[in-house]
Structures are given as C-alpha cells and as structure tokens.
C-alpha positions in Angstrom: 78.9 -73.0 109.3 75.7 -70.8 108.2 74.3 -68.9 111.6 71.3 -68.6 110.0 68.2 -71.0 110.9 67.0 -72.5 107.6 63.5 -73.6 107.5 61.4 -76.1 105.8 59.8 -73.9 103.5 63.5 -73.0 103.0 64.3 -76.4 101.9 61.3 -77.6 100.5 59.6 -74.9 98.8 56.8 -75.6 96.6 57.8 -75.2 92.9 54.9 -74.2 90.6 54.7 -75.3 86.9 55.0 -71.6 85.8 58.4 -71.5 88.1 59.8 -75.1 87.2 62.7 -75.5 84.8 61.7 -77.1 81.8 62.7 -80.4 82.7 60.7 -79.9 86.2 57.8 -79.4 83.7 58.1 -82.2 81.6 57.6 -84.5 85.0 55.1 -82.3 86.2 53.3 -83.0 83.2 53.3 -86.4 83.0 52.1 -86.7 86.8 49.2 -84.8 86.1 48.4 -86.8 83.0 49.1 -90.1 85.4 46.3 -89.1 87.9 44.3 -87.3 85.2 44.7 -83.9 87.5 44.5 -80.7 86.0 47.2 -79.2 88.8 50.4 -80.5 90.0 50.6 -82.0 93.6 52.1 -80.6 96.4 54.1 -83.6 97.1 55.8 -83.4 93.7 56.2 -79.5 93.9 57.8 -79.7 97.0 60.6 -81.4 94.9 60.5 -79.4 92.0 64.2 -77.5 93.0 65.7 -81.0 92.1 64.9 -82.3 88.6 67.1 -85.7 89.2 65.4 -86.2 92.5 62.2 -85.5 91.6 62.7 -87.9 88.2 63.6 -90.9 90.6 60.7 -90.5 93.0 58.3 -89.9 90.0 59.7 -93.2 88.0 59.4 -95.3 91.9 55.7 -93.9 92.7 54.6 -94.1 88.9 56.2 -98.2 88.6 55.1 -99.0 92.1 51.7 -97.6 92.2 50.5 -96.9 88.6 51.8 -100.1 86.9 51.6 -103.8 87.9 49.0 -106.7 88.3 48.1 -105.4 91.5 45.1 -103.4 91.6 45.4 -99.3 92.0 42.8 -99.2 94.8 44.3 -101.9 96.5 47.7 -99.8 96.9 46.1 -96.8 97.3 44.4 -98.4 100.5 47.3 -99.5 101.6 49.0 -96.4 101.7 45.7 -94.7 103.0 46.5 -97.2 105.7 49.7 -97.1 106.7 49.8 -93.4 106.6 47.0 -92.9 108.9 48.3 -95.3 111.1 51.5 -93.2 111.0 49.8 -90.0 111.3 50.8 -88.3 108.0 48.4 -86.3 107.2 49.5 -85.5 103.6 49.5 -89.0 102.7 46.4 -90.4 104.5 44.1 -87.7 103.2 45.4 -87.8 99.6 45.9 -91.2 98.9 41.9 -91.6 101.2 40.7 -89.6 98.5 42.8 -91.9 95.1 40.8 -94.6 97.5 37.6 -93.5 97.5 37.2 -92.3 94.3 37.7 -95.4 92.8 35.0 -97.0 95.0 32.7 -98.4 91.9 35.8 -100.7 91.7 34.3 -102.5 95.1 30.6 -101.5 94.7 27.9 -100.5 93.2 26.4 -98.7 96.2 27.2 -95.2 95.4 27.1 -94.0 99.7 30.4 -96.8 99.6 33.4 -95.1 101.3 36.5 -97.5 101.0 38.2 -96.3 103.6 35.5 -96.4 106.1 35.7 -100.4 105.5 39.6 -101.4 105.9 38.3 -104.4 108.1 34.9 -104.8 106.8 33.3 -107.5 105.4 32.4 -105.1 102.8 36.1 -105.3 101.3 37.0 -108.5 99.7 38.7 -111.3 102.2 42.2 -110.7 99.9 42.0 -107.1 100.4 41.6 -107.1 104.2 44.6 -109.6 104.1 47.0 -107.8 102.0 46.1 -104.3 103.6 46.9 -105.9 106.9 50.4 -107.7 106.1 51.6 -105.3 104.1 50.8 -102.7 106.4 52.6 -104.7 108.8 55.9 -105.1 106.5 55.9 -101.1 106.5 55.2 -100.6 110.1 57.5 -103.4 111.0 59.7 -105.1 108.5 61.6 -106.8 110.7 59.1 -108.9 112.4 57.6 -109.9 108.9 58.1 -113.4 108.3 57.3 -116.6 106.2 54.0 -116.7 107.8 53.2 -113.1 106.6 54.0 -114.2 102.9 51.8 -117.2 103.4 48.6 -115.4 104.7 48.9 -113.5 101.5 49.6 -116.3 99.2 46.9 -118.5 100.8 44.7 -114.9 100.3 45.2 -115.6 96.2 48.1 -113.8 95.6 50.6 -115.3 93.2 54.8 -114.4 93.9 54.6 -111.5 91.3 52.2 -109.8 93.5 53.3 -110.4 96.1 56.4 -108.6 95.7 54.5 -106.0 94.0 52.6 -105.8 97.4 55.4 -105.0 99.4 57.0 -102.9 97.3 54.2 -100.3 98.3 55.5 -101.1 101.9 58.7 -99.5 100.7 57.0 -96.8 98.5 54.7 -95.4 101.4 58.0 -95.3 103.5 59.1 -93.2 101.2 55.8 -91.2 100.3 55.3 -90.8 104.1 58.9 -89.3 105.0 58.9 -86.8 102.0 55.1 -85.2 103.1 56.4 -85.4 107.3 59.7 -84.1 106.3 58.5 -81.2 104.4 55.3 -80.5 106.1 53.3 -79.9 103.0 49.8 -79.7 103.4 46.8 -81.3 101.6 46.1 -79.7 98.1 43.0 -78.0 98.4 42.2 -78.8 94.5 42.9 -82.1 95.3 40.1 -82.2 98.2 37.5 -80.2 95.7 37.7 -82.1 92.5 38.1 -85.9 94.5 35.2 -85.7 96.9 
C-alpha cells in the first residue's frame, strides 16, 4: 500500500488535444465536431488518460443525448435540471448553457432564457411533464412507477420516447458523478462562446 495521498487532479487530470494519444484525439475530435465547439471539454479531458473509457462514455452521451426522436433541448433541460437540483456545478452550468442556446427552438422572443422557465407556462405542457418525471426517475428511481410512465404518455410521448427519456435519467447519473467525482470546473470557452 502507496503512503502517499493521491489527489483528484492526480486521478483525473485534464488531458489536452496536443497531450492526447492519437486515439484520445480521434474522440476529442469528433466531440467537438458533435457540439460544433472549437475546444475540447473539460469533462471529456478529464478522461483523456483512458482511451477505452473515454470511447464508452463518448458513444453513451453521443447516443443518449445527440441521437433519438427526442428533442436535444428537451434533454439538455433535463440534465440542466437534475444537476442543479443535485448541485453539480459542472453539469448544471454547461448543459444551462446547450439549453439556452437553443432557445429559438421554444421562442421567438430573443430575452427567452429556458432555464429560467422549467415550470413556466412559457415551456410547452410536454416539456414541464417529462422534465418533471424524468427528473424524478434520476433523483428517485425507485419510487418511479406506472403512474410516472403514464403522465408522460398521456403528455404525447409515444414508448420509443419514452425510454429515450429516461435513458437521460441514467445518462445525467452518469454525467453528474464523473464532473463531482473529479471536480472539474466549468470551461471558461464554454461560458464565452455560449452566452
């Protein structure tokens, strides 16, 4: 046994493109063409050590949140959600800002901040409902019943999406654990080219 304390930024140090094997680059790459960024986020490069790990959490965010019938700003509300809720600061502020910028998806008032209206009126009545169960099913799968599916199937969502739905309950678990765990912080790029 090591007598030496290991740290986070031991564990989880943040892997830039210029340092990342070329494997770690080829994923890199492909996330920033996903979210159209011209930088890598932190919560990827805090994975960048591990090529295989990274690859499977890249391939579960990419099919869970990217792809699908379900709409991106929908899940990216959701996960804003949730990870405020949860007090993950990574997560909340990031996926606030996916959110927001995709406002002209809800409105055309320019001065319309998603996130400001998780309970609003201002959302559509499916949105509110799916936010709310399937924030539920992350905070507390095991008091999500038949009801819960109902509410969102009587909200216009077919099966398909529904289990799309709450597999962002599993991915924000996920997403949520990774950013606490490794106490990245927010990507200051992120904040300047989003807002």
């Amino acid at each position: 046994m090591k007598n030496t304390t290991t740290q986070k930024e031991d564990i989880f140090q943040l892997i830039s493109y210029e340092d990342a094997t070329p494997e770690v680059q080829e994923i890199y790459d492909d996330t920033k063409r996903t979210f159209q960024l011209p930088f890598v986020l932190n919560w990827f490069q805090c994975q960048g050590a591990n090529a295989d790990l990274l690859r499977g959490n890249w391939t579960k965010l990419k099919s869970t949140l990217v792809l699908g019938q379900v709409p991106n700003v929908l899940k990216q509300l959701i996960i804003y959600n949730v990870s405020k809720l949860r007090n993950c600061d990574y997560c909340s502020i990031a996926h606030g800002i996916f959110a927001n910028s995709m406002r002209d998806q809800l409105s055309d008032d320019p001065s319309f901040v998603p996130t400001e209206h998780i309970d609003s009126p201002k959302l559509p009545k499916s949105y509110r409902t799916a936010i709310k169960m399937v924030t539920h099913a992350a905070l507390h799968p095991q008091d999500f019943t038949a009801d819960h599916l109902e509410q969102l199937s009587e909200a216009g969502f077919h099966a398909s999406e529904i289990r799309e739905l709450l597999s962002v309950a599993d991915l924000v678990n996920m997403l949520n654990t990774i950013a606490d765990v490794a106490g990245i912080k927010i990507d200051e790029s992120l904040v300047g080219i989003k807002t």
